[in-house]
C-alpha positions as CSV (number, residue, x, y, z in Angstrom):
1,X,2.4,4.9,1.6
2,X,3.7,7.5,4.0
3,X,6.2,10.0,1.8
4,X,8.3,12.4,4.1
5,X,9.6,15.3,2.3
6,X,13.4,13.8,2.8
7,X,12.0,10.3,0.9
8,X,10.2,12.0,-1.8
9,X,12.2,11.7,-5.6
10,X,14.3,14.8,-6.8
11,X,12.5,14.7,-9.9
12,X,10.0,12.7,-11.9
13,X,13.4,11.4,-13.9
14,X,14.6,10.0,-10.4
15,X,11.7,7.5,-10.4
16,X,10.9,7.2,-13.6
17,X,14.7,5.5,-14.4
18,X,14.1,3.6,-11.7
19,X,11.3,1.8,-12.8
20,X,12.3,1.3,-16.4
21,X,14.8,-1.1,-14.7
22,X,12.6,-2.6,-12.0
23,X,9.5,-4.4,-14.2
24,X,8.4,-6.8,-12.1
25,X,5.6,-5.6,-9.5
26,X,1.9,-6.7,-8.1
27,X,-0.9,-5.2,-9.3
28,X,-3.6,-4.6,-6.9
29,X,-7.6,-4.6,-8.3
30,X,-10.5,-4.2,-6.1
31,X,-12.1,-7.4,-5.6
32,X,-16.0,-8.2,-5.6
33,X,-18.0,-5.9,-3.0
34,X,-17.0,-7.5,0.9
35,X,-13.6,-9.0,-0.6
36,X,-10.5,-8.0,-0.2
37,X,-8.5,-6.9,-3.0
38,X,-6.9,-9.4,-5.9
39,X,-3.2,-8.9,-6.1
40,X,-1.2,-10.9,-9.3
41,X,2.7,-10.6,-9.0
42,X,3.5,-9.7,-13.0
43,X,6.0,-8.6,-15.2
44,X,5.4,-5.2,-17.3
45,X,6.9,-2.6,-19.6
46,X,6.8,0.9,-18.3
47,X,7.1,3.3,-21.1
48,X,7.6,6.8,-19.6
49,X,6.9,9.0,-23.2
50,X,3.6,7.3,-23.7
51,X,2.7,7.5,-20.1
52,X,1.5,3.6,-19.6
53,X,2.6,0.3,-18.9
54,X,2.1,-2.9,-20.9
55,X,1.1,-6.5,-19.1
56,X,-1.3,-9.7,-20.3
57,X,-3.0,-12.5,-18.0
58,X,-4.4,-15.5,-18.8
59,X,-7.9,-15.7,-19.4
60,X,-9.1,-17.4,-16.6
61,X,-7.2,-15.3,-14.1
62,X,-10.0,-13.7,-11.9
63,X,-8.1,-10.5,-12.2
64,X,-9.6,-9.9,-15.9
65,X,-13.2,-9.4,-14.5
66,X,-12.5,-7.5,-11.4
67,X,-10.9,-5.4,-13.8
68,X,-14.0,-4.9,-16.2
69,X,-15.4,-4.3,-13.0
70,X,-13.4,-1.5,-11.6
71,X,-10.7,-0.2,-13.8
72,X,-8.7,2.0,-11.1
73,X,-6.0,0.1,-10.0
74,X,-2.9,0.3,-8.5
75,X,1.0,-1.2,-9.7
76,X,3.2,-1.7,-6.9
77,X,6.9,-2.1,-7.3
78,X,9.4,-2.1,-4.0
79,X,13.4,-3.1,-4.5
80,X,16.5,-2.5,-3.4
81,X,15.7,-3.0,0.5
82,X,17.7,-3.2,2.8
83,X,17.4,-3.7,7.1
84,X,19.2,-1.2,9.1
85,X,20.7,-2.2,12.6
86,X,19.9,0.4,15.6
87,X,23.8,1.0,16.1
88,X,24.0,1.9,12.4
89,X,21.6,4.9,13.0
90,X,22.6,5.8,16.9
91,X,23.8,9.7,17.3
92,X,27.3,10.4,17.7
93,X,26.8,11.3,21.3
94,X,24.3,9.0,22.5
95,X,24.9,4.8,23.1
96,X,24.6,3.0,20.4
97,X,22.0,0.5,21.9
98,X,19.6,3.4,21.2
99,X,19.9,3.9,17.7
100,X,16.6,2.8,15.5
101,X,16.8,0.1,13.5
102,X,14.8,0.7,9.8
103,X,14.3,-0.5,6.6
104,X,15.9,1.2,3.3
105,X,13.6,0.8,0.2
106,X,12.9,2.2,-3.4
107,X,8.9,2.2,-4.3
108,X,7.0,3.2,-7.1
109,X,3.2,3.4,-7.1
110,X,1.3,3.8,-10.3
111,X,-2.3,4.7,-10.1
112,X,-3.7,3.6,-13.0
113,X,-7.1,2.9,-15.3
114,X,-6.9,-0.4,-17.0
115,X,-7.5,-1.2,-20.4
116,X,-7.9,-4.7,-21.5
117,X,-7.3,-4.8,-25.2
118,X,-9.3,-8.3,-27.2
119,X,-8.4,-7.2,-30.9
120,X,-5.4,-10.1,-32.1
121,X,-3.6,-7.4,-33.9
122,X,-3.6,-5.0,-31.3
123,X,-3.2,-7.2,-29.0
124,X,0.0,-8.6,-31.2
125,X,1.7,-4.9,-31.4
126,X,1.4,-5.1,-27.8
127,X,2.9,-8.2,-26.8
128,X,5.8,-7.5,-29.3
129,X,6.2,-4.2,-27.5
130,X,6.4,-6.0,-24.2
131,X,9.0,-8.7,-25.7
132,X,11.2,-6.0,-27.2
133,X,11.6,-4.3,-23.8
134,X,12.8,-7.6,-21.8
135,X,14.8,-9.2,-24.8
136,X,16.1,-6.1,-26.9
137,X,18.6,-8.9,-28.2
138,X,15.7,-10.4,-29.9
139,X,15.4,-14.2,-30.2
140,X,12.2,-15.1,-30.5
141,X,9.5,-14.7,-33.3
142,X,7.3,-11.9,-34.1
143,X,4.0,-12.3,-32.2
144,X,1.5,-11.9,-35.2
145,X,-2.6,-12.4,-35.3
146,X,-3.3,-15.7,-37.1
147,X,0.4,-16.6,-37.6
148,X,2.8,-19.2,-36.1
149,X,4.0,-19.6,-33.7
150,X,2.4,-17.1,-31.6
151,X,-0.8,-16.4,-33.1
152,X,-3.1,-19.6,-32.2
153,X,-2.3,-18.4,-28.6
154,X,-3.4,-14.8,-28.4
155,X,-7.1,-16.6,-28.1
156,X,-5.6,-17.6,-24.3
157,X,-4.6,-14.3,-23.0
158,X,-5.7,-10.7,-22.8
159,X,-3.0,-7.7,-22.7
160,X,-3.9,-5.3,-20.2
161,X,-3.1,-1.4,-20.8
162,X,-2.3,0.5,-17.8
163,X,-2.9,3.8,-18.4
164,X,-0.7,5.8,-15.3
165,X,-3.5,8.7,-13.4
166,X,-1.2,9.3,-11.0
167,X,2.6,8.3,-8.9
168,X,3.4,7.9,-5.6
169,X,7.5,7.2,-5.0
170,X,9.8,6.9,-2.2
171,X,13.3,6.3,-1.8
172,X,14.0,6.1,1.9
173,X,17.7,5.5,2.2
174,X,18.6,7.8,5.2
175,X,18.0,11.3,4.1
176,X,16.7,13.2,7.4
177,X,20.1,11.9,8.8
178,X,23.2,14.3,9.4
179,X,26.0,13.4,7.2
180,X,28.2,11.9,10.2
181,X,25.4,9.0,10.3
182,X,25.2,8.7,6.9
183,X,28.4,8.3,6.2
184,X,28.6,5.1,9.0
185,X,25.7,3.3,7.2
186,X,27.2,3.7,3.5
187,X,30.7,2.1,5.6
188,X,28.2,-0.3,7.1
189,X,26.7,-1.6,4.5
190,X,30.0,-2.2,2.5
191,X,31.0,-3.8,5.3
192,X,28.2,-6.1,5.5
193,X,27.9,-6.6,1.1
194,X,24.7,-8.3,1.1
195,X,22.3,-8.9,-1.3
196,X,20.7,-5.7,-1.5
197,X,23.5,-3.6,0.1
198,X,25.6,-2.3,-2.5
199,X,22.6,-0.3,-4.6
200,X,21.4,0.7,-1.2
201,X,24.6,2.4,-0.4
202,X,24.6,3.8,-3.9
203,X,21.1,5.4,-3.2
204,X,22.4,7.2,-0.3
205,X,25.4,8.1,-1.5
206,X,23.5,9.6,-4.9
207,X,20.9,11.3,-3.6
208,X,23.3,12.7,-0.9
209,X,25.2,14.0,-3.8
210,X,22.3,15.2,-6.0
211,X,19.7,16.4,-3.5
């Protein structure tokens, strides 16, 4: 992933933030020697203090050997994209016909070596770790080795510890731009209140203001 020096984050706490709220990604593991890699859309829990994220697969999911097989990996997370029109981006003194059209995206790229973790209570502190981040309102039972309702089913799966090596992120939203440009997306993109365009506009805007 290319990072120009006007994408890159402020700060690791830029990022990081970012990708507490954004836990659904695709995790890219080398596949057998002459195939081309295995990627599995999953959700995880990043936890920034210990430095890893927290996922599980089915057993049968060809993902689990490739990753006995090669442990460095990759976690992939892109949201809050957006297409840019040419006119959007034109210069103030040039037509507007000419102006580039882009895209506007957040991404996070964790390198990471993988850990697959068999033992049921291990594996149980785990899974309850992963629960507690997506329902912090609780609601469902303790996962716990050998007890209902959970236990007979940590046999199926195995969690998969991603400890993070390294991070690539970007969060392209216009900043080589001069402000005058700038400031016509951000109208733009109220204008047009898409799916996507609201937090795009508030990327700008914020990093605008903070960078």
């Amino acid at each position: 992933m290319l990072i120009h020096p006007w994408d890159a984050p402020q700060d690791d706490a830029e990022w990081q933030h970012w990708l507490t709220a954004h836990d659904f990604g695709q995790l890219a593991v080398n596949g057998p020697s002459g195939e081309p890699p295995f990627v599995q859309p999953l959700h995880f829990a990043y936890d920034p203090e210990r430095g890893e994220a927290i996922t599980h697969l089915a057993r049968p999911n060809p993902l689990l050997p490739a990753l006995e097989a090669a442990p460095q990996v990759v976690l992939s997370v892109v949201d809050d994209y957006v297409y840019v029109p040419g006119p959007w981006q034109a210069e103030p003194d040039g037509p507007a016909a000419h102006g580039v059209p882009t895209s506007f995206y957040a991404a996070v790229q964790l390198r990471c070596t993988a850990h697959l973790v068999d033992d049921p209570a291990e594996k149980a502190t785990l899974l309850n770790r992963q629960i507690g981040h997506f329902q912090p309102e609780g609601g469902s039972s303790t996962v716990s080795a050998g007890e209902a309702p959970y236990g007979r089913l940590l046999s199926g799966i195995r969690v998969v510890r991603l400890e993070v090596t390294g991070v690539r992120a970007k969060f392209k939203y216009a900043g080589k731009r001069s402000t005058e440009i700038q400031d016509r997306i951000a109208k733009r993109l109220v204008e047009r209140g898409g799916p996507r365009d609201g937090v795009a506009r508030e990327h700008l805007v914020r990093r605008r203001r903070e960078g």
